[in-house]
C-alpha positions in Angstrom: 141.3 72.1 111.8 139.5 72.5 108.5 138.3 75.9 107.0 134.5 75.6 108.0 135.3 74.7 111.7 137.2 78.2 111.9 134.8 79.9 110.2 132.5 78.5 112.6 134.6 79.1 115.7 135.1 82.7 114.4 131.3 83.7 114.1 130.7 82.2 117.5 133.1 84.1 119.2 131.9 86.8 117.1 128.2 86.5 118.2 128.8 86.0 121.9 130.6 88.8 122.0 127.7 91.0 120.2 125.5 89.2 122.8 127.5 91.1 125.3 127.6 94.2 124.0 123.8 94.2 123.5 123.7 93.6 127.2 125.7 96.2 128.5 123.8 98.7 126.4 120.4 97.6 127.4 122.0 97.6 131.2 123.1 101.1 130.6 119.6 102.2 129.2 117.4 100.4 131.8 119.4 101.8 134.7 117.8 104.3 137.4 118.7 107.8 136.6 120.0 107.2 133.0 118.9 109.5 130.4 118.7 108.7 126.4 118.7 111.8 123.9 117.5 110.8 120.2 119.1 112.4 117.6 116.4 113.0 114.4 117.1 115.3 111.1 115.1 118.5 111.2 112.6 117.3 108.2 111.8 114.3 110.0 110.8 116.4 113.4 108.6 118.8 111.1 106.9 116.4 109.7 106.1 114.3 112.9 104.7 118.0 114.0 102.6 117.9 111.4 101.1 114.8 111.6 100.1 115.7 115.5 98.3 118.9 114.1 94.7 118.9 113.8 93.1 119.3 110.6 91.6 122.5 109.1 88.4 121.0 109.9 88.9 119.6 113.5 90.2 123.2 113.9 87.6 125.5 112.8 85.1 123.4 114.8 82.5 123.1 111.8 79.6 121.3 112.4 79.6 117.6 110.6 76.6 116.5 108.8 74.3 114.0 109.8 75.9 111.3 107.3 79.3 111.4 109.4 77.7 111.0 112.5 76.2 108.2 111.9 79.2 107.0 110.1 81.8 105.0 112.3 84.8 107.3 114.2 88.0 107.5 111.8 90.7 107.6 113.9 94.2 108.5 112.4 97.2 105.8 111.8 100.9 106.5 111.0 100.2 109.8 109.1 96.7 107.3 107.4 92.9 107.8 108.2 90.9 104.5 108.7 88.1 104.4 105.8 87.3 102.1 103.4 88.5 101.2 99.6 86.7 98.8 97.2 88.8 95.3 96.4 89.0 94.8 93.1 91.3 92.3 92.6 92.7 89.5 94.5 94.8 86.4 93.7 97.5 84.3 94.9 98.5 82.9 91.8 102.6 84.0 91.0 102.3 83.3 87.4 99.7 85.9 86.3 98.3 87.9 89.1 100.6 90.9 88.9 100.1 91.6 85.6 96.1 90.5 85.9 96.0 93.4 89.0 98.0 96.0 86.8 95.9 95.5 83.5 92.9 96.2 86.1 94.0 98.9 87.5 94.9 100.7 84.4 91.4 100.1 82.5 89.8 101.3 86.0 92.3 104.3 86.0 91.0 105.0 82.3 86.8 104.9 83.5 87.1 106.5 86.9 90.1 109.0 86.8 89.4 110.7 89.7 89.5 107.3 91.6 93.1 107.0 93.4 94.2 103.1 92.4 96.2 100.7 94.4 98.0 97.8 93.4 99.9 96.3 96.7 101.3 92.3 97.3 100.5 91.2 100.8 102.0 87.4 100.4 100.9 85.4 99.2 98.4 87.9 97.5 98.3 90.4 94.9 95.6 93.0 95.4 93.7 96.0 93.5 92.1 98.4 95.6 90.3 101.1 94.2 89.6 104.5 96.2 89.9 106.6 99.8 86.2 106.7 101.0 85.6 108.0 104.7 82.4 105.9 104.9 81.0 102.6 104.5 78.2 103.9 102.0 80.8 106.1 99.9 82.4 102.6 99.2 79.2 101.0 98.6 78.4 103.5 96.1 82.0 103.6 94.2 81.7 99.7 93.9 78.0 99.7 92.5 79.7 101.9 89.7 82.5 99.9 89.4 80.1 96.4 88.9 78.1 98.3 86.3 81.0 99.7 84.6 83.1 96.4 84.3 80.2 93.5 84.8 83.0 90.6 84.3 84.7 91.9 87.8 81.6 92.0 89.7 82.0 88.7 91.9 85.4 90.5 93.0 84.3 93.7 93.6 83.9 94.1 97.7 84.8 96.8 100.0 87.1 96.5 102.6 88.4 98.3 105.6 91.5 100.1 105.1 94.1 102.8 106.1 93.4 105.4 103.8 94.8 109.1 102.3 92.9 111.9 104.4 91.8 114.5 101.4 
């Protein structure tokens, strides 16, 4: 028997026997009655805490203007609001749009400073989004600014639905 067919024969016996395990466990957990207890650091539960609390603003019950109202519900997401950011940048190709996405964001960064920049690779793409806006028209605005401040990166310039920061 060479050294391959042990190897094999090993990480078969191996992976049937893991099979097994997995089994009884789920068995266990499944079973009538049976109780599981999750173990989590201290940080980790005050933070999940504070993710469940309302904001200052859902709290105080202030009246929201007429602009929200008509705006679509936000609704939050893993710690994230759902708004909008304005695409800057997009491109699949390996070779330069990293750097192409990065050079953007920087000359953005420079113009709008108070404009939070994103540069994220969602394969096969590279992207540049620019911005947390609550509404659609927010965005709309940021990226008439952005076309008129950087003409060559109009055609790109589009907003898009995203998870967002809550400010």
């Amino acid at each position: 028997m060479n050294l391959y067919s042990r190897l094999f024969s090993i990480l078969l016996i191996l992976s049937v026997a893991t099979v097994s395990a997995m089994a009884d466990i789920l068995e266990n957990l499944n079973r009538p009655g049976s109780t599981v207890t999750v173990e989590q650091p201290q940080a980790l539960a005050e933070r999940l805490r504070a993710s469940e609390t309302p904001s200052s603003e859902e709290a105080s019950g202030e009246e929201t203007s007429e602009e929200e109202k008509e705006a679509p519900a936000t609704h939050r997401v893993k710690g994230k609001t759902v708004g909008y950011r304005v695409q800057v940048y997009a491109d699949n190709n390996q070779r330069v749009a990293k750097a192409e996405a990065r050079q953007r964001e920087r000359a953005i960064g420079r113009r709008f400073p108070a404009m939070m920049t994103y540069v994220a690779y969602a394969s096969p793409y590279w992207r540049l989004r620019v911005g947390d806006f609550r509404t659609q028209a927010e965005a709309e605005k940021a990226a008439t600014d952005i076309r008129r401040a950087f003409p060559s990166y109009a055609k790109e310039v589009r907003v898009v639905r995203d998870r967002i920061n809550a400010r």
